[in-house]
C-alpha positions, -999 to +999 in steps of 0.1 A: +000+000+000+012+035-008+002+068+015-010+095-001+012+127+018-003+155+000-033+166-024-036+194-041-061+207-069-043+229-096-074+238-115-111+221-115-102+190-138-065+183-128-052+171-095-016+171-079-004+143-057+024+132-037+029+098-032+053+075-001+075+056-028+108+058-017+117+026-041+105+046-072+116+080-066+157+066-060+155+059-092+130+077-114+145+099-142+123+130-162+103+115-187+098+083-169+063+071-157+043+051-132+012+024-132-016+025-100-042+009-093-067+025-068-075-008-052-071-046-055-098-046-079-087-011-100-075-006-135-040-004-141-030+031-151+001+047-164+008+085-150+040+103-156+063+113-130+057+145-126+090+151-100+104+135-070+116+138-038+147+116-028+149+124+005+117+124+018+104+091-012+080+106-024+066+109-064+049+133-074+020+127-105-003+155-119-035+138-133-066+148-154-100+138-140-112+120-174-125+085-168-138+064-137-105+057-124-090+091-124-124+101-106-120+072-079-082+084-075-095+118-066-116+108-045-093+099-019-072+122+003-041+129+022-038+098+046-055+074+021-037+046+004-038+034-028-031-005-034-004-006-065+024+025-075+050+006-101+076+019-118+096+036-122+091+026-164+099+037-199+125+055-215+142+089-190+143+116-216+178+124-230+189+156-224+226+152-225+247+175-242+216+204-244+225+238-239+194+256-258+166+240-252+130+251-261+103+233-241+068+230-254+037+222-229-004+218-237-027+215-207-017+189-186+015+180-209+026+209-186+032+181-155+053+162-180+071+193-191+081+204-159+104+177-147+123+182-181+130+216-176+138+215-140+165+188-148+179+210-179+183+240-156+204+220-136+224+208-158+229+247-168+210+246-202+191+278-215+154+271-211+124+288-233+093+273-216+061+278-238+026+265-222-001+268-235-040+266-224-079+268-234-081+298-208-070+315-179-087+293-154-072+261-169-035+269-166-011+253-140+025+257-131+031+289-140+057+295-112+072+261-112+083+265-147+093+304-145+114+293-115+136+265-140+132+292-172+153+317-189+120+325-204+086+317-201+054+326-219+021+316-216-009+315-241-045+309-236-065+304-268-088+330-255-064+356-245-081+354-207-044+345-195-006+360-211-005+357-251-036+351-265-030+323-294-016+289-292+017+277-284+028+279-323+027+314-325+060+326-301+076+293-313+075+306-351+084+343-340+115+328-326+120+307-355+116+339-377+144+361-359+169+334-362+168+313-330+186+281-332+178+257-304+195+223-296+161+210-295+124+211-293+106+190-265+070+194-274+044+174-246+008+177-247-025+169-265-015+153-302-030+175-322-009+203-302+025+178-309+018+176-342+015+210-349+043+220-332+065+194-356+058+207-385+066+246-375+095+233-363+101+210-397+117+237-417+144+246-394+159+209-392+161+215-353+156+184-339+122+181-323+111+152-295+077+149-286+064+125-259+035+096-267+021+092-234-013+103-246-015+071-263-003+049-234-032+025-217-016-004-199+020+009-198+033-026-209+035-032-244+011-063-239-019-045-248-007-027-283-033+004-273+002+021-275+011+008-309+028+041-326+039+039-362+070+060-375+081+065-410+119+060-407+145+060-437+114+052-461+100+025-444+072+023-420+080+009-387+063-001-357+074+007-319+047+007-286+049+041-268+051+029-236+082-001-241+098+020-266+093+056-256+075+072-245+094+099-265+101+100-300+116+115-330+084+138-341+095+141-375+093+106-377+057+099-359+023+096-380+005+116-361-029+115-381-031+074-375-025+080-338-051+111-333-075+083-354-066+056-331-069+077-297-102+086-302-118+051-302-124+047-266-134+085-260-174+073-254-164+041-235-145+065-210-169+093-207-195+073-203-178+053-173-167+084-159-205+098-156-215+060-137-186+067-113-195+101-108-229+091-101-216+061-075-198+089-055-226+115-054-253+084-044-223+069-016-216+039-031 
């Protein structure tokens, strides 16, 4: 069994724990991620580590309320215990060698952002930090990330919130005055990923992007996670969570995985209404 130590809600949908692992956070790198289970009985989950504490063992993951298990795993509080924390699993990101770094964030690609450029401004690396959100009362880690970045901006589609537009927009700006970055890290919602690919495309800066959208089982065993890239003219196939999860963008086809993705989108909404329903009834 694993203690929960703290809670915290960033915004209405997206909740911030801290978690007694002192196994997994020894070892668990930026870029790496867990699996749960609520209870004996629970689904098995993958969430991201979203930092950790060596000295005190704990883990910190950053989760969206979407489905029934996500809503069961916010239902509990500091002091509860949840049955199953495993990891830590996948690929760290590389980051060796970086010294200009640009790092992308959507929503809550934000928590998987964060760890990434908290580790590069350790290791001395420039950091631009762009994140980006729907509106002002959606955004989270503002100071975490200004605290690890050289610079940060922050967009809201609506303009509620910083820069009104979406994460593209400073990223070609800086493209168009001549920046050259080592890399671009780009984490959040696919559509935001793939976007952010092909604005980079034309520069020939290398650009990562991370797969854990597509991740169910965090195993390999289920192929939910199957990704196909198009590598040296051939079309290969790799499993986000065995493989990755990050990846060469230039290299993913991002249509086939926004296709894929969206094929349990009913299934999970409509278990997340039964299980909001259980907990507002008492079961």
């Amino acid at each position: 069994m694993y203690k929960i130590a703290k809670k915290k809600s960033l915004n209405p949908t997206v909740t911030m724990m801290e978690i007694e692992a002192p196994l997994v956070a020894k070892k668990a790198e930026a870029g790496q991620f867990i699996i749960l289970r609520v209870d004996a009985d629970g689904e098995r989950i993958p969430l991201t580590v979203a930092g950790c504490d060596r000295t005190a063992g704990t883990v910190k993951i950053i989760f969206q309320i979407v489905g029934a298990t996500t809503e069961k795993l916010n239902s509990l509080g500091e002091g509860d215990f949840i049955s199953d924390f495993a990891g830590p699993l996948g690929v760290p990101t590389q980051l060796e060698g970086l010294r200009d770094v640009c790092i992308v964030g959507g929503g809550v690609g934000c928590a998987i952002a964060l760890p990434i450029a908290e580790k590069l401004s350790k290791m001395g690396a420039k950091v631009t930090s762009v994140i980006g959100f729907r509106s002002k009362d959606l955004v989270i880690l503002e100071d975490e990330f200004r605290a690890v970045s050289d610079e940060l901006i922050v967009m809201t589609d609506d303009g509620s919130w910083g820069r009104e537009g979406n994460v593209c927009l400073p990223l070609n700006e800086a493209f168009s005055s001549g920046r050259r970055f080592d890399k671009v890290i780009a984490i959040g919602p696919l559509v935001m990923m793939k976007f952010v690919v092909e604005a980079t495309r034309p520069t020939g800066i290398p650009c990562d992007v991370s797969m854990n959208p597509i991740m169910i089982d965090g195993t390999g065993m289920c192929g939910g996670c199957r990704l196909t890239l198009n590598r040296d003219g051939k079309r290969v196939t790799r499993f986000a969570c065995v493989d990755g999860p990050d990846f060469n963008g230039y290299e993913v086809d991002f249509d086939e995985a926004i296709s894929r993705s969206s094929m349990y989108r009913d299934f999970e909404r409509h278990a997340h209404t039964d299980a909001c329903n259980l907990f507002k009834n008492g079961v």
